[in-house]
C-alpha positions in Angstrom: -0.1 27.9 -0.7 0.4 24.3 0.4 3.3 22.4 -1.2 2.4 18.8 -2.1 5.5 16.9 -0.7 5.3 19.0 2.7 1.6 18.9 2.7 1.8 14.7 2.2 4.7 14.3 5.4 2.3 16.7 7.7 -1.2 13.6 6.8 1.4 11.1 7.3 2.2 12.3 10.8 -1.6 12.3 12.4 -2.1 9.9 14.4 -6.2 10.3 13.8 -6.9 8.1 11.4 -10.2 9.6 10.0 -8.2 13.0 9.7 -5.8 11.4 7.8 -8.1 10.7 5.4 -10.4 13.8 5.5 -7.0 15.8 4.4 -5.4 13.7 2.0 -9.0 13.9 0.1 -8.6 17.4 0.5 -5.2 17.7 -0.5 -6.0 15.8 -3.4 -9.1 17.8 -4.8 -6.6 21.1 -4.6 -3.9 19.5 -6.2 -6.6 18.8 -9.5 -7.5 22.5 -8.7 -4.3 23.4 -9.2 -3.9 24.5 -5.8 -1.0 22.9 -4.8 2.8 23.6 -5.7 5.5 20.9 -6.0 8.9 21.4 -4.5 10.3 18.8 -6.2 14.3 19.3 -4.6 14.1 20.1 -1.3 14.6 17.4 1.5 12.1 17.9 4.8 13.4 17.9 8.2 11.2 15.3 9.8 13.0 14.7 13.1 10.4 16.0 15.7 7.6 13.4 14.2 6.8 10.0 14.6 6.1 8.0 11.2 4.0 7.3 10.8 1.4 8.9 12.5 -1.0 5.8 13.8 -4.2 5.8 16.4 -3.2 4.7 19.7 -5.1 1.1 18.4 -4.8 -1.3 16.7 -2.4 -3.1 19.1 0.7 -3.9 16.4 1.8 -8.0 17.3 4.1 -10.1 15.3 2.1 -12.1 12.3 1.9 -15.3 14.2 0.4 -13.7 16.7 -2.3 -11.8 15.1 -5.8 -13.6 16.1 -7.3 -16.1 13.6 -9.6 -15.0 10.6 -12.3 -17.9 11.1 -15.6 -17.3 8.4 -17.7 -19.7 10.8 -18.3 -16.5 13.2 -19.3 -12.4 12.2 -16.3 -11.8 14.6 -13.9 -14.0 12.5 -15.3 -12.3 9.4 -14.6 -9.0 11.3 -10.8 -9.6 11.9 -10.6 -10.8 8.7 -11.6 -7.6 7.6 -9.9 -5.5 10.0 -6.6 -7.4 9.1 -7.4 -5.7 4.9 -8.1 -2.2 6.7 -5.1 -2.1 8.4 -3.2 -2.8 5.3 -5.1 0.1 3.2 -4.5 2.3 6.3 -0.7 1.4 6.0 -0.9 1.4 2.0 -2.1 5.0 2.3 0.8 5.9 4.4 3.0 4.3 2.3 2.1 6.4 -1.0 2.2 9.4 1.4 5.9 8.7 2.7 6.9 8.0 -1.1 5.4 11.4 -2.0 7.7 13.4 0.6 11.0 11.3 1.0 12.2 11.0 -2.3 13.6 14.5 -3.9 14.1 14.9 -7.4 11.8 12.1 -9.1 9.6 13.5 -11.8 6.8 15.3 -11.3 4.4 12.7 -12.9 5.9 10.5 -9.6 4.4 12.4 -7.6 1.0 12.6 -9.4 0.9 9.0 -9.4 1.9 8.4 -5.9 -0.9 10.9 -4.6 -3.4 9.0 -6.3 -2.4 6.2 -5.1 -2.9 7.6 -1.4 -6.3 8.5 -2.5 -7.6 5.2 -3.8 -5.7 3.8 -0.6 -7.6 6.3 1.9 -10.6 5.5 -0.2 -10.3 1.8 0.8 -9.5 1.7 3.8 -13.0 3.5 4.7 -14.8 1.1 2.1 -13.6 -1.3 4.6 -14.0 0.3 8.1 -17.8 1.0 7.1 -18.6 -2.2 6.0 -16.7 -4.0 9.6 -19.1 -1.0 11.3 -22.2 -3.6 10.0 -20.8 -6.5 11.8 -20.6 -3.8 15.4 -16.5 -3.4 15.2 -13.9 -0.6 13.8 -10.6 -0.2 13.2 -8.8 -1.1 15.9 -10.8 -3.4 17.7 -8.3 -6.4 17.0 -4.6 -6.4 17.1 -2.9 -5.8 13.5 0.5 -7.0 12.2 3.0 -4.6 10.6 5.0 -6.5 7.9 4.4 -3.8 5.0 5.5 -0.9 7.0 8.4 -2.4 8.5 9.6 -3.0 5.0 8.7 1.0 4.3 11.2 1.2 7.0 13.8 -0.6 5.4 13.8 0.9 2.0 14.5 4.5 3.2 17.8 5.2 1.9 16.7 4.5 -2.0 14.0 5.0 -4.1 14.9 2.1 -5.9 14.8 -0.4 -3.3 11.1 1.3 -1.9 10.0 0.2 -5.8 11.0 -2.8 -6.2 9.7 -4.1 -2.7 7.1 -2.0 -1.3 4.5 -2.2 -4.5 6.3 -4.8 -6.4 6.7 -7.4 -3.4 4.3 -6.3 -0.8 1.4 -5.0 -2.1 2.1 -7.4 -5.1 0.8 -10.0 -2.7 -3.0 -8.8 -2.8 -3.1 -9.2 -6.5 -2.7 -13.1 -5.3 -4.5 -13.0 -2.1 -7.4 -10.7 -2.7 -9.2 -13.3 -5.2 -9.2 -16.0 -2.5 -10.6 -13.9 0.1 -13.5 -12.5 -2.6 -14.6 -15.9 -3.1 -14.7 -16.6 0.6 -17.1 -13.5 1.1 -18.9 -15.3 -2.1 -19.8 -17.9 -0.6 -21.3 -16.7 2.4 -23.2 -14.0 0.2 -21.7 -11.2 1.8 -22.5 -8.6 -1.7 -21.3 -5.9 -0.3 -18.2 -7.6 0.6 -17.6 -8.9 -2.6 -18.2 -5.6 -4.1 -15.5 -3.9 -1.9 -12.8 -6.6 -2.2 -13.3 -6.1 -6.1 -12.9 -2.5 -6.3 -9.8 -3.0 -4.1 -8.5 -5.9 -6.7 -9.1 -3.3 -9.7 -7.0 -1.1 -8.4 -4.3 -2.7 -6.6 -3.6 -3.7 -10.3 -3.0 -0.1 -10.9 -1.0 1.1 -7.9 1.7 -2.1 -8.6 1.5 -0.7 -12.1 2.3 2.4 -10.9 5.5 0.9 -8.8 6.6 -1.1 -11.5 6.4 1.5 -14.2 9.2 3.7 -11.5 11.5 1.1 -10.6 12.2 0.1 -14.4 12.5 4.3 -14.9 14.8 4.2 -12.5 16.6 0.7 -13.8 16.6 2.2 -17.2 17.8 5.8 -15.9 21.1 4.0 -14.6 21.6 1.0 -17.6 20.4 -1.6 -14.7 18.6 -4.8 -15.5 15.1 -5.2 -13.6 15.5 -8.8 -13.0 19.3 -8.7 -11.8 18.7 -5.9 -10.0 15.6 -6.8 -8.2 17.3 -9.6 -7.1 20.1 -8.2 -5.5 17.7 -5.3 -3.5 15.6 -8.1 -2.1 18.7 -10.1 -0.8 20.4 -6.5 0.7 17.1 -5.8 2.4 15.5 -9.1 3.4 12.7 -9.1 1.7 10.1 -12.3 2.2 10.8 -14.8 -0.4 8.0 -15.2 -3.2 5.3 -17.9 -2.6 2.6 -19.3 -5.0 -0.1 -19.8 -6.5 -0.1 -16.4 -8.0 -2.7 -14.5 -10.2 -0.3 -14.3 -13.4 -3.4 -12.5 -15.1 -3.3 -9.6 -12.5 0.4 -9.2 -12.3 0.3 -9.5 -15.7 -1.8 -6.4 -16.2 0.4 -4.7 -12.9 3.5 -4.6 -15.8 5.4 -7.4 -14.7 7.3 -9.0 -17.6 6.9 -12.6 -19.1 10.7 -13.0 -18.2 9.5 -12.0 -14.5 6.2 -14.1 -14.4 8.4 -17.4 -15.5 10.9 -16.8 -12.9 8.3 -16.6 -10.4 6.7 -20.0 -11.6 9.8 -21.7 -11.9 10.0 -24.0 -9.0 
């Protein structure tokens, strides 16, 4: 009988990207079944893989050096694209490497981080597809690898992979998403407008989701969010905050008023 946790560390170690996806929808349709068990104690020996498991491309390069996302060109439009895949590709392996690492979380945790990998898998094809129309795929242009090197960081604690993995990083999309909608919008790209919308609705969700477990785990330990968030993003360096941000959608992702002032505050 597959065991969820196990079953998530063996998708994150494929290096075929495809694959990846193929078994995590899999894993996910037994797990509703009721196919899957859920160790949730016992910590995996991971120290013959390579995490996560990647395709040989996209060539990973520093942000400045990733090439330029120009909308005057279908190959500008392309990278642009190709730069949101290979966040969903890292976004699914993200979910997957909070589903194994962390022991004894509760079980709903581990629910909600599956789906999360779903939705993520589910994107990151909406997006391939549709770069397939303008005669590109995934991997065709180099790719930078901020998120995952802050998955990388936050190891060591489930607190610190909450509070700056969904609630810093992929908090960013809430902002940037909109902005890159209307820029499909204006060229009349439908179908890229559709896509970047369903990714929107539930990016809400899956910072929801992280936001809803790091003030569990603030709570579990008589912590205060705001203090404590604070002091995690100074211990592990994460990027400072920048504006304009889309209070409305990090409203709805569970961020506090006390939060959303601090963030406006100059």
């Amino acid at each position: 009988m597959l065991e969820l946790r196990e079953a998530s560390l063996a998708i994150l170690a494929n290096t075929d990207a495809q694959a990846k996806v193929s078994q995590l929808y899999h894993l996910f349709d037994e797990y509703q079944h009721q196919r899957v068990a859920l160790n949730l104690s016992t910590n995996f020996d991971f120290q013959e893989l390579t995490l996560p498991g990647r395709p040989q491309k996209p060539e990973l390069v520093p942000p400045l050096q990733a090439p330029k996302r120009r909308m005057t060109t279908i190959e500008g439009r392309a990278i642009l694209l190709h730069s949101l895949a290979h966040i969903e590709f890292n976004a699914m392996n993200l979910a997957l490497d909070a589903i194994w690492r962390f022991p004894d979380m509760p079980k709903q945790y581990y629910e909600d981080w599956l789906k999360v990998a779903k939705e993520e898998a589910y994107h990151f094809s909406l997006v391939n597809e549709h770069i397939q129309l303008f005669g590109f795929t995934y991997g065709d242009f180099p790719a930078h690898n901020s998120l995952w090197e802050m998955v990388e960081r936050t190891t060591d604690a489930v607190i610190a992979r909450m509070a700056l993995v969904p609630r810093t990083m992929e908090a960013r999309g809430l902002d940037a998403v909109p902005r890159i909608r209307d820029r499909f919008k204006q060229i009349k790209d439908d179908r890229a407008v559709e896509i970047l919308e369903i990714i929107l609705n539930d990016e809400i969700g899956h910072v929801l989701i992280g936001n809803r477990w790091f003030n569990f785990l603030c709570a579990k330990d008589n912590l205060s969010p705001i203090t404590t968030y604070r002091e995690l993003a100074k211990k592990y360096h994460a990027p400072t905050l920048r504006g304009p941000f889309n209070i409305e959608a990090r409203k709805q992702a569970g961020f506090t008023s006390e939060e959303l002032n601090l963030m406006e505050s100059p």
